[in-house]
C-alpha positions in Angstrom: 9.3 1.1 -17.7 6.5 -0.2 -15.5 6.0 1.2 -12.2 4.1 0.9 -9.7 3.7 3.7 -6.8 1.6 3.5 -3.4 0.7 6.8 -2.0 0.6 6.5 1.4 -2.8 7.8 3.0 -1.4 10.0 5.5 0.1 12.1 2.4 -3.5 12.4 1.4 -4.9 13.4 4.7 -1.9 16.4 4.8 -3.1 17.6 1.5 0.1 16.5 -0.3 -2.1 14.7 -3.0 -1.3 17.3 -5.7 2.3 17.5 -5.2 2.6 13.9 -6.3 0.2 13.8 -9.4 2.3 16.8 -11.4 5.3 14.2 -10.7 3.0 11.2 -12.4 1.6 13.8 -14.9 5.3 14.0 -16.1 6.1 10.3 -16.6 2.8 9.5 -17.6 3.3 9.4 -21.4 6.9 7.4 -21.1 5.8 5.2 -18.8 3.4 2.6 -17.4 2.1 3.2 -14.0 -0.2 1.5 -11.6 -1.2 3.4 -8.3 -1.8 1.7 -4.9 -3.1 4.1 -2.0 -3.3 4.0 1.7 -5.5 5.7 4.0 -5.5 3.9 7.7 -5.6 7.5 9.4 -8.6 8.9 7.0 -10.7 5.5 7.7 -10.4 6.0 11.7 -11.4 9.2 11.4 -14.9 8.3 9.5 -15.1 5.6 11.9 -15.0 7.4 15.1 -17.3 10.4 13.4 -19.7 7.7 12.6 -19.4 6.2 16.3 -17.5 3.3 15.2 -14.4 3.6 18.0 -11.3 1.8 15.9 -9.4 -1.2 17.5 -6.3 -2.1 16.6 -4.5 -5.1 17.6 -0.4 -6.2 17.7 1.0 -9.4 16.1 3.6 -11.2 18.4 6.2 -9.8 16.0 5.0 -6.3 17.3 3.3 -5.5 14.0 0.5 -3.5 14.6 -2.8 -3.5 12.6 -6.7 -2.7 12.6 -9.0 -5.1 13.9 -11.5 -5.6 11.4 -14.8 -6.5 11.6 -17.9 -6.4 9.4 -18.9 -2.9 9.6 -15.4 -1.3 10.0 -15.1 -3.5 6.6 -18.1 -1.5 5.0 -16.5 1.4 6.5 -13.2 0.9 5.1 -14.4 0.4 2.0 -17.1 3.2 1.3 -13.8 5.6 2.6 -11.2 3.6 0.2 -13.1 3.2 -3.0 -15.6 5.7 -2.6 -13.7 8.7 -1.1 -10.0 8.4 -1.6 -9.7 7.0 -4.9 -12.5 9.2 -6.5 -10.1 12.6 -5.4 -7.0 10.8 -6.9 -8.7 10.2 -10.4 -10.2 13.5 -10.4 -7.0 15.3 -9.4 -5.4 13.1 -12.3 -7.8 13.8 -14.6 -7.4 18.0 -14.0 -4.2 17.0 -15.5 -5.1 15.7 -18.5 -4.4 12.1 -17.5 -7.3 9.5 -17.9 -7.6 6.9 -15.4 -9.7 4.5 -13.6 -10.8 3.3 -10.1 -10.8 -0.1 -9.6 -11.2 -1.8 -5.7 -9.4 -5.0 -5.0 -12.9 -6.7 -5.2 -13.7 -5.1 -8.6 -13.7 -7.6 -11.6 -11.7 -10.7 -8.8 -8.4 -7.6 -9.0 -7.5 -8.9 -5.9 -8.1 -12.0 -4.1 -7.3 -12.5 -0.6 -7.8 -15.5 1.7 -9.7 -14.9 4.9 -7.9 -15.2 8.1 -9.9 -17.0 10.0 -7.8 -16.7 13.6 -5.5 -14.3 14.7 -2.8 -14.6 17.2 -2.4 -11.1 19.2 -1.0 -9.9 22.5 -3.2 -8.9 24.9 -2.7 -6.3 27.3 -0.7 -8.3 29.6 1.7 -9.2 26.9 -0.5 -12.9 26.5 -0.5 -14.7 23.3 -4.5 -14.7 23.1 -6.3 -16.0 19.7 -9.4 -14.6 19.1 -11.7 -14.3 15.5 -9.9 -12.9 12.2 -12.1 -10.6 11.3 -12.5 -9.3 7.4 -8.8 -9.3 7.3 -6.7 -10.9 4.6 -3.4 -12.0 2.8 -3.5 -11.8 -1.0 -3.7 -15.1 -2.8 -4.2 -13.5 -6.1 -3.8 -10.8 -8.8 -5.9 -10.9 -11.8 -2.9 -9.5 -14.5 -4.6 -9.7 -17.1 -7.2 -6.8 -15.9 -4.5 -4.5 -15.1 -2.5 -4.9 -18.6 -6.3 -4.1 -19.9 -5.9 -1.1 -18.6 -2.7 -0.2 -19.3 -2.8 -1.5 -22.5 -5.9 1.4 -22.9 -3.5 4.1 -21.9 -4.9 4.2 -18.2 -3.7 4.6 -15.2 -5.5 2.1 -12.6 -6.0 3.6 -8.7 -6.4 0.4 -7.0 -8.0 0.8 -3.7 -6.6 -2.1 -0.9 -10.1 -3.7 -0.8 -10.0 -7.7 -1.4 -12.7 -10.1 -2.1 -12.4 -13.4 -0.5 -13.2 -16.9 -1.7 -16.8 -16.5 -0.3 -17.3 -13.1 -1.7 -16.4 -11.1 1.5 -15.2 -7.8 1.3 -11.6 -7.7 3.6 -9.2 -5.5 4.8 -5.2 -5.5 3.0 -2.5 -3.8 3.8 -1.9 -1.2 0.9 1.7 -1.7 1.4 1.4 -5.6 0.4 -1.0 -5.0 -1.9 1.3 -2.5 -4.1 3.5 -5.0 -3.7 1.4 -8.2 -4.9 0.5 -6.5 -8.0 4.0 -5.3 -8.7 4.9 -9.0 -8.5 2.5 -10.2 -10.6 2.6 -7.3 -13.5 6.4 -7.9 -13.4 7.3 -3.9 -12.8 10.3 -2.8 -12.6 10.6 -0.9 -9.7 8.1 -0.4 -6.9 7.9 3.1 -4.8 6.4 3.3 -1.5 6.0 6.9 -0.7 4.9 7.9 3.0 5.1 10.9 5.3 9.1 9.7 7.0 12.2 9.9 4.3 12.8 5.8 4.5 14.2 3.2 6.7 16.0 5.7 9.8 17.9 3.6 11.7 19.5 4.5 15.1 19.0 8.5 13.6 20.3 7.4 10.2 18.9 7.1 6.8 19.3 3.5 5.3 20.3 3.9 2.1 20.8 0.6 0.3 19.6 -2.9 1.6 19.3 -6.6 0.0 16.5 -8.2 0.8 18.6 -10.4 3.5 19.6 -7.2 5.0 16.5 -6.0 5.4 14.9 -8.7 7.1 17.8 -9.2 9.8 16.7 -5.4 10.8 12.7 -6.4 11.7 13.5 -6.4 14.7 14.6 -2.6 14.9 12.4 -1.2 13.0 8.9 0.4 14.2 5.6 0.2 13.8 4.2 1.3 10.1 7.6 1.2 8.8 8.0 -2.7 9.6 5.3 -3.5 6.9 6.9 -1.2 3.9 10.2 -3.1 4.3 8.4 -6.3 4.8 6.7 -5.1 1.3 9.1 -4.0 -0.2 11.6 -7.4 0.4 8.8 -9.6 -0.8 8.4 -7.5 -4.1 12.1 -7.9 -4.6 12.2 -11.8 -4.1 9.9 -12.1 -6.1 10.9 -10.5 -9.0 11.1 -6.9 -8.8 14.1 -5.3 -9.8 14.2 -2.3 -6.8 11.7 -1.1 -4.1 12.4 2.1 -3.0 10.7 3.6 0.4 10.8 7.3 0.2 9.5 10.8 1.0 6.0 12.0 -0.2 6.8 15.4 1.3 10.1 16.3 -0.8 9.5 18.4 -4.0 9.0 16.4 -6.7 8.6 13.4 -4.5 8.4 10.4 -7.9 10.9 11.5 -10.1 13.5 12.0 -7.3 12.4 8.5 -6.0 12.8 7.1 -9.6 16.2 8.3 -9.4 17.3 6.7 -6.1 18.4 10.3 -5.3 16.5 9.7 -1.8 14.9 6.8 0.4 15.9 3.5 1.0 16.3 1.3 -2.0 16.0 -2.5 -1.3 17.4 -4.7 -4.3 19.5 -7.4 -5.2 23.1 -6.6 -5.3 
């Protein structure tokens, strides 16, 4: 089976890192995985130690997001590629498990087109537009690169660093990113693990949800969480045969995700 699991940063930034790669060390030979990682909370904390005060903006949807602009850009990336995913493969490798660190902008991985304006709310509750930034939506994955790797036994880490058109470095959600390159390598399932248990609506875990379902709740659904189900609904539609959002802090947080014995599973039927 081919999978493809995003470890969401703030798992790494509570030191549950390890708890996750003994889960991966035990699939590893039976199945093909790619890694995705996060790590919004790690990146403002470099930032504002290196003087650089974050600002984040919210869509007219609600969904909120990190203004980005060049240097939070370098930032972001000398903490993604050269900080987070470093740990992973060493972790992995302590394991016995080869893999490799590739960014978004390694080798074209991931191409993302530049937004060039964004529409945000001010603090008045305006519609205001005002510069994009070194933000981007993914207009490509470069397969062939991944099955490379897999096809060499690896695992890839994939930091959420795209290159755009004009050879900028920008800003992606990790959440769409997993869920672009589970798209395009055709993997079965994709597992979005985070610090909450899944979807909790009105004090409830959501369990099961078809992609129509899920996007008629949007609107009740908070920040953070908003973009996992948004990921996870376009993975599905576009080929994907589940998404599961689930618990990084549970013991033996994969394999019980694998399972569906947790989380909220977004599929077809």
């Amino acid at each position: 089976m081919r999978l493809v699991i995003k470890i969401g940063g703030s798992l790494i930034k509570e030191g549950l890192l390890d708890n996750i790669l003994h889960d991966l060390a035990l699939l590893y030979r039976r199945h093909e995985i790619i890694l995705v990682h996060g790590g919004a909370d790690i990146v403002t904390h470099i930032s504002e130690k290196l003087g650089k005060e974050p600002k984040f903006i919210t869509s007219p949807s609600g969904i909120r997001s990190r203004y980005t602009d060049e240097e939070t850009a370098r930032i972001y990336t000398m903490v993604m590629s050269g900080m987070i995913a470093p740990q992973i493969a060493l972790g992995l490798n302590k394991l016995g498990i080869k893999s490799v660190s590739v960014a978004g902008y390694d080798g074209s991985l991931i191409s993302a087109e530049r937004k060039k304006k964004l529409i945000i709310m001010d603090e008045r509750g305006r519609k205001v537009v005002i510069e994009g930034g070194y933000t981007g939506k993914v207009s490509n994955v470069n397969k062939p690169l991944l099955e490379t790797f897999l096809t060499l036994g690896l695992i890839p880490i994939v930091s959420p660093v795209a290159i755009s058109e004009q050879s900028d470095l920008l800003n992606i959600d990790s959440d769409r990113a997993a869920s672009a390159i589970a798209a395009s390598v055709g993997a079965s399932k994709l597992i979005l693990l985070s610090n909450v248990d899944g979807l909790i609506i009105e004090g409830h875990l959501v369990r099961h949800l078809s992609p129509s379902q899920a996007k008629e709740l949007l609107p009740l659904i908070g920040a953070g969480m908003d973009k996992k189900v948004i990921a996870a609904t376009e993975a599905v539609e576009k080929g994907v045969e589940r998404a599961i959002i689930s618990s990084g802090r549970i013991d033996k947080p994969v394999l019980n995700a694998l399972e569906e014995l947790c989380g909220t599973v977004i599929a077809v039927g």
